[in-house]
Backbone as CSV, one residue per row, in Angstrom:
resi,resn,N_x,N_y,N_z,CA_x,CA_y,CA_z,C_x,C_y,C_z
1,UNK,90.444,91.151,100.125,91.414,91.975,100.843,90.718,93.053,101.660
2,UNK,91.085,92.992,102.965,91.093,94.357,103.462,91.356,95.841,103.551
3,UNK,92.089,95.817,103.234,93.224,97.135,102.677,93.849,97.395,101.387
4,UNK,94.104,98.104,100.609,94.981,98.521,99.699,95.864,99.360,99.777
5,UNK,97.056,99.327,99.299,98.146,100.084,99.724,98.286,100.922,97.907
6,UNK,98.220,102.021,97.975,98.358,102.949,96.769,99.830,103.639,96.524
7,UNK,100.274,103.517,95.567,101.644,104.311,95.704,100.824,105.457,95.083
8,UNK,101.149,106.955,95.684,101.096,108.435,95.399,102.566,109.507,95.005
9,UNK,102.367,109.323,93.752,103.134,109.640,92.856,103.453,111.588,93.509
10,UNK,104.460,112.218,93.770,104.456,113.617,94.052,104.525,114.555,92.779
11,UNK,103.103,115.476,93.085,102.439,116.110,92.057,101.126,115.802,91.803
12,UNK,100.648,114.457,92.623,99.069,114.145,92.386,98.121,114.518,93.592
13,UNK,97.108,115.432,93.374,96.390,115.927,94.114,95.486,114.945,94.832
14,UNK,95.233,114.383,96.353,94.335,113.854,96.873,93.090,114.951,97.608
15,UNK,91.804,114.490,97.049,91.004,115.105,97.146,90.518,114.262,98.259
16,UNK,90.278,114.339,98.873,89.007,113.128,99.898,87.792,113.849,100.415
17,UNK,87.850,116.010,100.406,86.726,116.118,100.608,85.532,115.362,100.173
18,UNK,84.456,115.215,100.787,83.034,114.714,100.132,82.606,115.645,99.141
19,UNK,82.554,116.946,99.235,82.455,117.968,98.450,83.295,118.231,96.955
20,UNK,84.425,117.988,97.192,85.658,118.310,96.498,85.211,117.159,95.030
21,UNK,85.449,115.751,96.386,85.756,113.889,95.551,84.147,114.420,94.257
22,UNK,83.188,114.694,94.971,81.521,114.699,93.847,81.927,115.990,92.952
23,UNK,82.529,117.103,92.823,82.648,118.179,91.859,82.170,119.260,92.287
24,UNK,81.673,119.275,93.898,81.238,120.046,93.850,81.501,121.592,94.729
25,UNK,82.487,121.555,94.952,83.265,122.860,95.938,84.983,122.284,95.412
26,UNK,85.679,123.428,95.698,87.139,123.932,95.494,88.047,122.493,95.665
27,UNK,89.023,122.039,94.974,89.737,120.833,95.092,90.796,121.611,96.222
28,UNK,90.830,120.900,97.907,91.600,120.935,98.639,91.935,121.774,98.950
29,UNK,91.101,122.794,100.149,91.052,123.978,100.386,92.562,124.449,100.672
30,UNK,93.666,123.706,100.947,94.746,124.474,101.094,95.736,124.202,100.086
31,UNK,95.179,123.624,98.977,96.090,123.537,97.780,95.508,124.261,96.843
32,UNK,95.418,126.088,96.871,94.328,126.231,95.516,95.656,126.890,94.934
33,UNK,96.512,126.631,94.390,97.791,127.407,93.452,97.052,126.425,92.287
34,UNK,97.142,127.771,91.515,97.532,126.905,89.266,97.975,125.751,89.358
35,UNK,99.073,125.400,90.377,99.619,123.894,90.334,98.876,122.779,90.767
36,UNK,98.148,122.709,91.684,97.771,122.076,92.567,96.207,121.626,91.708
37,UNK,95.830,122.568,90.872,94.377,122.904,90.096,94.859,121.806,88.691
38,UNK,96.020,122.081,88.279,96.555,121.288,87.251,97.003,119.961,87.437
39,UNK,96.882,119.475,88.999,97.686,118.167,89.473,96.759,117.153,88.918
40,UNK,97.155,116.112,88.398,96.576,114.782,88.063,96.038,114.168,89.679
41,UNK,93.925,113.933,89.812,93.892,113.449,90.546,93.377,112.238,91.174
42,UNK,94.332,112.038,92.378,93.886,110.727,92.645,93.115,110.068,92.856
43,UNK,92.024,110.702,92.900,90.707,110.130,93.129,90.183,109.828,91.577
44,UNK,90.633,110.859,90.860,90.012,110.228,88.994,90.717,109.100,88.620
45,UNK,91.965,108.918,89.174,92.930,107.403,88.544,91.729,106.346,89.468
46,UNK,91.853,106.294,90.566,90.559,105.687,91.571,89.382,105.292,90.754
47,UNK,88.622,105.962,90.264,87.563,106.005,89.452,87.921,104.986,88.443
48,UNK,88.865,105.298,87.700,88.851,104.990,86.025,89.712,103.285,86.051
49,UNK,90.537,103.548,86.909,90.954,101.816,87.589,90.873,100.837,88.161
50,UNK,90.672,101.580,89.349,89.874,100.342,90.248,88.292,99.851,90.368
51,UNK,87.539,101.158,90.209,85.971,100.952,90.665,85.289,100.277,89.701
52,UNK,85.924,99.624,88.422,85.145,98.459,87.704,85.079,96.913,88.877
53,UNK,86.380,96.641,89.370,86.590,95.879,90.299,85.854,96.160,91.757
54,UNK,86.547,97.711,92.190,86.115,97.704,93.645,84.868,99.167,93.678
55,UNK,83.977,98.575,93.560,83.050,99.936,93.357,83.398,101.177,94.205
56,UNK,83.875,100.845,95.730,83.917,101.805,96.592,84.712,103.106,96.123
57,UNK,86.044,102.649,95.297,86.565,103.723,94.479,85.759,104.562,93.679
58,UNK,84.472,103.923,93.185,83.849,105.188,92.042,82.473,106.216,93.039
59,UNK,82.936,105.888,94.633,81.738,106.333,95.322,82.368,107.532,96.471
60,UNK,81.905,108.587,95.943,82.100,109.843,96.220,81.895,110.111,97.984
61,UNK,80.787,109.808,98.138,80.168,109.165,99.476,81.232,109.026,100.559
62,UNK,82.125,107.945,100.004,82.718,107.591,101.045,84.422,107.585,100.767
63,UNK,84.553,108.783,100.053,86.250,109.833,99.513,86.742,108.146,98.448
64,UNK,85.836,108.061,98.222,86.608,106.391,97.046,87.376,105.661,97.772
65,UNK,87.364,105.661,98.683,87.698,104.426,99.501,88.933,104.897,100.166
66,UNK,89.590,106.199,100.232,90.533,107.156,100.723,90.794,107.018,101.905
67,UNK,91.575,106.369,102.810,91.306,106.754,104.213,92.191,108.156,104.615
68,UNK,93.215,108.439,104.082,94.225,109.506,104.568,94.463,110.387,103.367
69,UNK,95.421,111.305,103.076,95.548,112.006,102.526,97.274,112.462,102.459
70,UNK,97.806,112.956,101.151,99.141,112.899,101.282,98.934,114.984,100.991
71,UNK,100.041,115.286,101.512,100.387,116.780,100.765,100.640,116.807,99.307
72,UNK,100.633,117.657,97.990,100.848,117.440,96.820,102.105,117.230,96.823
73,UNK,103.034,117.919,97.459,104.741,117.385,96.845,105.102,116.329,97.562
74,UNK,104.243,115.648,98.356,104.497,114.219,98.956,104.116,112.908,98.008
75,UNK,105.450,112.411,98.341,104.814,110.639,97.288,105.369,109.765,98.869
76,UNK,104.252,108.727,98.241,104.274,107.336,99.107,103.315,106.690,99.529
77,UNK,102.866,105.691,100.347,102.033,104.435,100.430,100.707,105.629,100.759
78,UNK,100.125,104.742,100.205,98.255,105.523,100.903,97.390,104.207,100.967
79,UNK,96.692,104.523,102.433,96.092,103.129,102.644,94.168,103.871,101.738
80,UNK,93.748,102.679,101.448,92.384,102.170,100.675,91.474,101.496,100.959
81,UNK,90.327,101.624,101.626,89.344,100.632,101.587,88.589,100.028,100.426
82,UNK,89.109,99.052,100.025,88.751,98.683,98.715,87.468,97.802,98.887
83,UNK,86.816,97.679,99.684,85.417,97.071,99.996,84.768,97.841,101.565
84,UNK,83.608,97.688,101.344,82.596,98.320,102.605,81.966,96.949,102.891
85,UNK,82.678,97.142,104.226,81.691,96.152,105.134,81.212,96.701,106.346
């Protein structure tokens, strides 16, 4: 497959910085509320689900295969590069 289509649950934080996705600077410079710090994120479900299958998810490098990004109180489709070619 080319693409993956992700459902984004509202309340789950997408990180795609390069900085942010590796641990290493502020999760989503315009989401820093208690809430947003406490949001379940999508890039760790990424990690822990898919990247046994699609490695690109467990690779920081390249936002886990993230192409876009939702707002936290937004739910709905998020596209995925689930392979690097």
């Amino acid at each position: 497959p080319g693409i993956a289509f992700i459902f984004k649950p509202k309340g789950w934080s997408v990180n795609v910085n390069r900085d942010t996705a590796a641990g290493l600077g502020d999760d989503d410079a315009t989401e820093d509320s208690q809430e947003s710090q406490a949001a379940p994120k999508l890039t760790a479900w990424l990690q822990a689900e898919l990247a046994p299958r699609f490695p690109i998810c467990g690779d920081h490098t390249v936002q886990h295969g993230v192409v876009h990004r939702l707002d936290l109180d937004t739910s709905g489709p998020m596209l995925c590069a689930p392979l690097i070619r």
